[in-house]
C-alpha positions in Angstrom: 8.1 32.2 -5.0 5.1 33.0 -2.9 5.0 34.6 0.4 3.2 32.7 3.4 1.0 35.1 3.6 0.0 35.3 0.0 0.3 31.3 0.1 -2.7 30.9 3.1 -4.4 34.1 1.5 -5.1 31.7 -1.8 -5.5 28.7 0.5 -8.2 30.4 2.8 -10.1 30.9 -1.0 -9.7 27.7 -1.7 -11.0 26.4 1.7 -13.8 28.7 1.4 -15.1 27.3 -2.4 -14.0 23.8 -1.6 -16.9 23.9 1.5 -19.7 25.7 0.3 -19.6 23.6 -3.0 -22.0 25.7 -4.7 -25.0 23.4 -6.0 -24.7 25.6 -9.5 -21.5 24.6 -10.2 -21.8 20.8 -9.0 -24.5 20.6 -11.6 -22.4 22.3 -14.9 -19.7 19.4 -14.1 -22.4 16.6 -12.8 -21.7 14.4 -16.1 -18.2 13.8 -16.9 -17.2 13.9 -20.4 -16.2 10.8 -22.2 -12.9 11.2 -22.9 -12.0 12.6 -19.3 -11.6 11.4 -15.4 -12.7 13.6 -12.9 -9.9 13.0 -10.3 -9.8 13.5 -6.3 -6.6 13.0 -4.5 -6.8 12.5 -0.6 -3.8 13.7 0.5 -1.3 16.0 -1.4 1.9 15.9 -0.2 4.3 12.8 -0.1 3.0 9.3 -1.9 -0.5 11.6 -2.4 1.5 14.0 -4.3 3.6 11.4 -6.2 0.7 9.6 -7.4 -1.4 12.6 -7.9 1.7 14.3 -10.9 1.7 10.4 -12.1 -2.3 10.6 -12.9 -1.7 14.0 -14.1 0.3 13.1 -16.6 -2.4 11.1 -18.5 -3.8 13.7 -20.9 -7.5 12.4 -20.0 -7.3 13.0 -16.1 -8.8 16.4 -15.0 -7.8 17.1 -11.0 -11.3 18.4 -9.9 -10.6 18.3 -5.6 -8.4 17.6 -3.1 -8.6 16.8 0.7 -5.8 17.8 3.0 -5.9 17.8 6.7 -2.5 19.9 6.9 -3.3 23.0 5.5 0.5 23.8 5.8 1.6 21.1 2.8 -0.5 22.4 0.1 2.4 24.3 -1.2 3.4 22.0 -4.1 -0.3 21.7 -5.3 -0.8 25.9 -5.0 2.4 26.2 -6.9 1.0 23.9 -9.9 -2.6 24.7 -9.7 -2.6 28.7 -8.9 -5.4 30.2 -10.8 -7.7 28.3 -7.8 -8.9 25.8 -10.4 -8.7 22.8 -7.4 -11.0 22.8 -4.9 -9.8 22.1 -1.5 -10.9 20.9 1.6 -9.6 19.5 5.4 -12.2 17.2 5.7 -12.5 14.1 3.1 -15.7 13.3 4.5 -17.3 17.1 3.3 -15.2 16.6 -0.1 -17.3 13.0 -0.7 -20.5 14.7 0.1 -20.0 17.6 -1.7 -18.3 16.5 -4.8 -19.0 12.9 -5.5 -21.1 13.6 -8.9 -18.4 15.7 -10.2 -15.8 13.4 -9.6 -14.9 10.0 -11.4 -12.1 8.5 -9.4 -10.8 8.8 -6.1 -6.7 8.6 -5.1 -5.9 7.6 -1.6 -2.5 8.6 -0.3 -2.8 9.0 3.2 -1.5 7.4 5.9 -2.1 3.7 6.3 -5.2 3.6 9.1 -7.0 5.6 6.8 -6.9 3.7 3.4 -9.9 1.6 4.2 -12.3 3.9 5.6 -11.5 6.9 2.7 -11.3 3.9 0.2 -14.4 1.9 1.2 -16.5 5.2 1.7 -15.9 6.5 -2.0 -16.3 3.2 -3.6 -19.8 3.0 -2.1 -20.4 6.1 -3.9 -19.4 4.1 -7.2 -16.1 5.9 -7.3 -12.9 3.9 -9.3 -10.3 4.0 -6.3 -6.6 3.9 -6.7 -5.1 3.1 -3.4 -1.4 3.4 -1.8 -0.1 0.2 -0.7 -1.0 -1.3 2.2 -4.4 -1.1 0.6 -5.2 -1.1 4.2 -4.1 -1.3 8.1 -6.3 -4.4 8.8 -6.8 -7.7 7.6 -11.0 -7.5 7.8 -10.3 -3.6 5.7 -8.6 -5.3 2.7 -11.4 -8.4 2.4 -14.0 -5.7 2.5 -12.7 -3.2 0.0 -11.7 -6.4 -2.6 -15.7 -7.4 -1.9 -16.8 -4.0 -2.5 -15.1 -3.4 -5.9 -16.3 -6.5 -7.4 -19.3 -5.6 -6.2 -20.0 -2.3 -7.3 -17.7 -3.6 -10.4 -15.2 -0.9 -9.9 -11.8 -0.3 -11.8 -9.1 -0.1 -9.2 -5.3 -0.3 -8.6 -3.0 -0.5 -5.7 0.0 1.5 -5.2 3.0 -1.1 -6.1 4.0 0.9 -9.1 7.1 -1.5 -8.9 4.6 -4.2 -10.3 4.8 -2.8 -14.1 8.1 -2.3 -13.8 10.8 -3.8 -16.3 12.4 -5.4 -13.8 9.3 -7.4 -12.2 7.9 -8.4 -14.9 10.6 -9.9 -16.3 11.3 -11.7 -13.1 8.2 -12.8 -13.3 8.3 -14.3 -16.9 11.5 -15.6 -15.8 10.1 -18.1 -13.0 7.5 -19.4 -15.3 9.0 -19.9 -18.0 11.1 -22.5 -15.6 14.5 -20.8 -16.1 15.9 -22.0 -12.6 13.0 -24.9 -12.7 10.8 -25.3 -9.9 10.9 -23.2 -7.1 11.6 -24.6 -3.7 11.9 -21.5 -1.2 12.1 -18.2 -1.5 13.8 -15.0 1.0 13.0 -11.7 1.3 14.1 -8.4 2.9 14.9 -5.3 3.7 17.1 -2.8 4.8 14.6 0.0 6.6 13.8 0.3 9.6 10.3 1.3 10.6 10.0 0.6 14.1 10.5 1.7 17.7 11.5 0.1 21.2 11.3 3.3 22.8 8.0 3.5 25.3 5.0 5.5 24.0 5.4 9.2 24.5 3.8 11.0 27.3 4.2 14.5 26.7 1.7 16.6 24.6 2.7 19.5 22.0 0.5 22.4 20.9 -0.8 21.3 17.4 0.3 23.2 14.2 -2.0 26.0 13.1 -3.0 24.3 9.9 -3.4 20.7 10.9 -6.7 19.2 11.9 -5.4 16.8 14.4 -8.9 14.9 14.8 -9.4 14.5 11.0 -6.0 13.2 10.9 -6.1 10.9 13.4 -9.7 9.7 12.0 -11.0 6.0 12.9 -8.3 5.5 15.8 -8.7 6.4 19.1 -8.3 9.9 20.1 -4.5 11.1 21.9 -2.4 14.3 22.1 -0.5 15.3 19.7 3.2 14.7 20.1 5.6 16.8 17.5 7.9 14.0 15.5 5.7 11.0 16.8 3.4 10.8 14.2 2.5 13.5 12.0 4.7 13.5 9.0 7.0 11.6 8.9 7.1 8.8 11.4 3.7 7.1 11.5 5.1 4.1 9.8 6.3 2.5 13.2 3.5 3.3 15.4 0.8 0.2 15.7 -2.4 2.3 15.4 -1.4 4.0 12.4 0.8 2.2 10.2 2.3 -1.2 9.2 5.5 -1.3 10.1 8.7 -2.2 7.5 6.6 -5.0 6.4 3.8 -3.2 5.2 5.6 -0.6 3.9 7.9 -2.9 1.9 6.2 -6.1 1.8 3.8 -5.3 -0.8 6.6 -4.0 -3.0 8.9 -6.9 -2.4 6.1 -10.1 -1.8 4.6 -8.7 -5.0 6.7 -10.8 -7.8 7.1 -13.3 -5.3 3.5 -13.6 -5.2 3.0 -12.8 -9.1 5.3 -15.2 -10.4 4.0 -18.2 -8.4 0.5 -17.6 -8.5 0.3 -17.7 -4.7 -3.1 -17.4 -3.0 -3.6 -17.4 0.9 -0.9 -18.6 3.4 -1.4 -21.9 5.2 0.5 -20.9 8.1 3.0 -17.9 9.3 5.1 -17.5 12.3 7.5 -15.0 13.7 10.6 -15.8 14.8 11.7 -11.8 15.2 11.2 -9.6 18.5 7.2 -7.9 19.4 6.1 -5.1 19.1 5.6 -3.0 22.0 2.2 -1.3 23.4 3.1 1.6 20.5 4.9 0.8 17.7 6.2 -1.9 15.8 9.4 -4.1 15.8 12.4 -4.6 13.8 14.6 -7.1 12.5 11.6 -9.2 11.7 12.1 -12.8 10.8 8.4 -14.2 9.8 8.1 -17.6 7.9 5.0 -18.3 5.5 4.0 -21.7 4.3 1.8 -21.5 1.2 0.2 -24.0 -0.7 2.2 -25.2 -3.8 1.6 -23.9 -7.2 2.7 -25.2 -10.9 5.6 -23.6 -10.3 6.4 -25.2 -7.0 8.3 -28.4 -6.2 6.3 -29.3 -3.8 2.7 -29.4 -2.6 3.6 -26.5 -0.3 6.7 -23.8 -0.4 8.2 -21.6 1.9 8.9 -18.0 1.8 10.6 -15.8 4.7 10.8 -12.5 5.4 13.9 -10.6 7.1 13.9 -6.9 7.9 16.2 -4.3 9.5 19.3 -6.1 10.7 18.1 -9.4 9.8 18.8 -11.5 6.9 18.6 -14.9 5.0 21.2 -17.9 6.5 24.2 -18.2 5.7 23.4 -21.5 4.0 21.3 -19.3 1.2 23.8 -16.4 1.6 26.6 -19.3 0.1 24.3 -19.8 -2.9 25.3 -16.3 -4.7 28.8 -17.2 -4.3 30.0 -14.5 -1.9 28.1 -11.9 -4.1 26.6 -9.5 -1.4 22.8 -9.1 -1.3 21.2 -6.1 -2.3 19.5 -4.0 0.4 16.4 -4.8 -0.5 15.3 -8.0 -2.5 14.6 -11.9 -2.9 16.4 -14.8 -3.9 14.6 -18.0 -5.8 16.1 -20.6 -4.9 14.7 -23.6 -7.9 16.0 -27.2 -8.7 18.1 -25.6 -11.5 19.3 -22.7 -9.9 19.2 -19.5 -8.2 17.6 -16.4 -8.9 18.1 -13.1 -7.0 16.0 -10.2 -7.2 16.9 -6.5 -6.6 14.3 -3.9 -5.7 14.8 -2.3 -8.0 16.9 -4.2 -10.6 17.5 -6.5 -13.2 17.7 -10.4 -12.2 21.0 -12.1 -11.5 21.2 -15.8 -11.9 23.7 -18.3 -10.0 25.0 -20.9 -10.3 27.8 -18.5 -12.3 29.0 -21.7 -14.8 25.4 -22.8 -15.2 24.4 -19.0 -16.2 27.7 -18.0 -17.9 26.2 -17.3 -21.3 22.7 -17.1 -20.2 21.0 -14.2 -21.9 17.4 -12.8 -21.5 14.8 -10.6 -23.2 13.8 -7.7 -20.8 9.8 -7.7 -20.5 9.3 -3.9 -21.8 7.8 -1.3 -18.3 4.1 -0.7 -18.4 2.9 2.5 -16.9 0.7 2.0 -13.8 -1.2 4.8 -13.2 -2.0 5.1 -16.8 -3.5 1.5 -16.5 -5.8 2.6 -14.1 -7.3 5.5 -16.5 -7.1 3.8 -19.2 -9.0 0.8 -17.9 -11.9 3.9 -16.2 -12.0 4.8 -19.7 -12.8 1.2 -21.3 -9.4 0.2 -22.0 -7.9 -3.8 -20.5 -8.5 -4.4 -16.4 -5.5 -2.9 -14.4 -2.8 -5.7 -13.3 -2.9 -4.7 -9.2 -6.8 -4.1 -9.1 -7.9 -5.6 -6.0 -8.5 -9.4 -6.4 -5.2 -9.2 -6.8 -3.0 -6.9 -4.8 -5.8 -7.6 -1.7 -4.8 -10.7 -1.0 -1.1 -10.3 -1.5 -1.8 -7.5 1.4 -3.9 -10.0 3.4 -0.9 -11.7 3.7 1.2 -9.3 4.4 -0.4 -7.6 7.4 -0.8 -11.5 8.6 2.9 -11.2 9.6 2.8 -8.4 11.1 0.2 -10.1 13.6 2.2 -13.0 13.9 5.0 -10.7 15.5 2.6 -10.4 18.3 2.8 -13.9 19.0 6.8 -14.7 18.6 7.4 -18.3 17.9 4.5 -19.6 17.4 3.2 -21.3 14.0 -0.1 -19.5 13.6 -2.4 -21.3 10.9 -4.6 -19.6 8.9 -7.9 -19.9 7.7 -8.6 -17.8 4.6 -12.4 -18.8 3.7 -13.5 -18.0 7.5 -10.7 -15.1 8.2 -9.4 -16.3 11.4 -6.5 -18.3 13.1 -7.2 -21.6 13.9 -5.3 -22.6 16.3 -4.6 -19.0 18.4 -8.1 -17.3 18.9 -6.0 -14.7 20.5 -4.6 -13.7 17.4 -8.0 -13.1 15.7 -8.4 -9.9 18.0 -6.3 -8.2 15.6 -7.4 -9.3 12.3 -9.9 -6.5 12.6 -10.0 -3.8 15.0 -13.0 -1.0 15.6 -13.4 2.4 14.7 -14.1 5.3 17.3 -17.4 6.6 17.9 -18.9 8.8 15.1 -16.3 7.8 12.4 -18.1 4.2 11.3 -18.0 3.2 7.2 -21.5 1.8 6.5 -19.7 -1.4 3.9 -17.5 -2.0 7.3 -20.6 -3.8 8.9 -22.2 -5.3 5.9 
């Protein structure tokens, strides 16, 4: 095991190559080989790191650079790469200037504020982008970067690795091939908890030695740096930075909701959970969405609702699984022939018991995610989460977390002009600005 001294010794080397980017060697590596992607991960530690050992195991991804802005959780990229091979830098603004003709495809890991403007500003460079769900913080983000893949007619994937799962997508065939018939209404939840009534902070903490606390905080406003507020683990629950339970789970758990019944924009969505405060997000949301009806709906519109921390579906639909308990994270179907329930992540369960008693099905066989997304660079089928897709299941995700601003009132949305129509209030946060000196060009096309 390395020393820390030997550990910052090979991490000051890699700093040092990463930033001077010698011209020579950007030109030996300028055209990538056919049969290889020329990867750089923003971020390598925590979802980064999971999703960077996931592209790694395609034999036709080469890792060329990395960006961390916490110099201090490089260890489990030094320990896999330590002949220096990765170049490394704090700033993913200097690793797009310097390296964007040696590199194919871009990861994006980071926390969730930072998704868009890392995302947008490496697809304008024509770079493939694979990007952790939510594929971003704001509503305006996530219609710019679906708009700027088809443009620039990118290959890209979002982070729901759950979506070529076993278990989702034979859920998915499941509800269309009319199993429990048409669907009615739908609930979701989950169990975690990312949110906070406490009052913002108003102490300030030294920052750590290796953390670049401007880079990390990025487009958002500058502040001090608190230890355990933000920077690693609990970002999540604070409003400038993350999502909230929602967007960390919605986008796993609305995703073979949305899949299954073809769902485009919601019609309306309202909160019936507490707000926010003026720094982080709630729990125990309740937050209804009304959608327009599909093939697979009963009616010209359906209902889906989401439940978070403490909160739950009714007792009425709890009743339906026959005193079974509900998993901690999930959905139930509820259809004109039945009931369907959901795990995250399991196999689906089917009620009533008598009706289902000798119902069998075939299980739809996994595909592998990240492999889609290399194989599709490389010229094989489109990936299944690229961003027509998986932006506007996020679209409507983050539109419930701005309906918790707004508790108890029916907020209808307008998809074609990106606005509420009957709160302008509300619009405020649909899209919010970036500081001074950290604008992305595609942001104000």
């Amino acid at each position: 095991m390395k020393t820390l001294t030997s550990r910052r010794s090979f991490l000051r080397s890699l700093g040092t190559a990463g930033l001077v980017a010698p011209a020579f060697v950007r030109n030996l590596i300028s055209a990538p080989p056919s049969s290889k992607v020329r990867l750089a991960s923003f971020g390598a530690n925590g979802m980064a790191w999971s999703d960077l050992n996931a592209h790694l195991a395609h034999p036709s991804i080469e890792l060329v650079t990395v960006a961390e802005v916490d110099l201090d959780r490089l260890g489990k990229l030094t320990q896999r790469f330590p002949d220096n091979t990765v170049r490394v830098y704090q700033d993913w603004r200097r690793l797009l200037e310097n390296e964007a003709k040696n590199i194919d495809a871009v990861t994006v890991g980071t926390p969730d504020h930072m998704h868009a403007p890392i995302g947008l500003s490496a697809m304008e460079l024509g770079l493939h982008a694979y990007v952790q769900k939510p594929l971003a913080h704001d509503v305006f983000e996530v219609r710019k970067m679906s708009a700027l893949a088809r443009e620039k007619k990118l290959h890209t994937q979002m982070g729901i690795q759950i979506h070529s799962s076993g278990q989702y997508r034979t859920a998915v065939q499941l509800i269309q091939s009319g199993v429990i018939g048409k669907i009615r209404e739908v609930h979701t939840w989950s169990s975690k908890k990312w949110g906070d009534s406490a009052p913002a902070p108003s102490e300030a903490h030294p920052v750590p030695s290796g953390l670049d606390w401007d880079n990390w905080l990025g487009v958002v406003d500058e502040r001090p740096f608190v230890k355990g507020a933000y920077h690693p683990g609990n970002w999540r629950k604070r409003l400038d930075f993350g999502t909230g339970t929602f967007g960390d789970m919605g986008c796993h758990i609305y995703d073979p909701v949305v899949d299954a019944l073809k769902l485009g924009s919601p019609l309306s969505v309202r909160s019936e959970g507490p707000a926010p405060n003026e720094w982080s997000w709630a729990v125990n949301a309740v937050i209804h969405y009304v959608f327009p009806g599909t093939e697979f709906c009963e009616s010209k519109t359906v209902k889906v609702t989401w439940y978070d921390g403490d909160a739950r579906p009714p007792e009425d639909v709890k009743a339906l699984l026959e005193g079974q308990p509900l998993p901690e994270q999930g959905s139930v179907f509820i259809g004109t022939k039945g009931r369907m329930v959901l795990p995250h992540i399991d196999w689906p369960k089917f009620f009533p018991s008598a009706d289902f008693k000798d119902f069998q099905y075939q299980r739809v066989e996994a595909g592998n995610h990240y492999a889609q997304f290399v194989d599709a660079i490389l010229g094989g089928p489109a990936t299944s989460a690229n961003f027509d897709y998986s932006g506007i299941l996020t679209e409507t995700v983050l539109l419930g977390g701005l309906a918790t601003f707004h508790p108890n009132t029916t907020l209808e949305w307008d998809a074609q002009k990106m606005r509420f129509k009957n709160l302008p209030d509300a619009n405020e946060r649909v899209r919010r600005r970036y500081r001074k000196g950290w604008e992305v060009a595609s942001m104000d096309v």
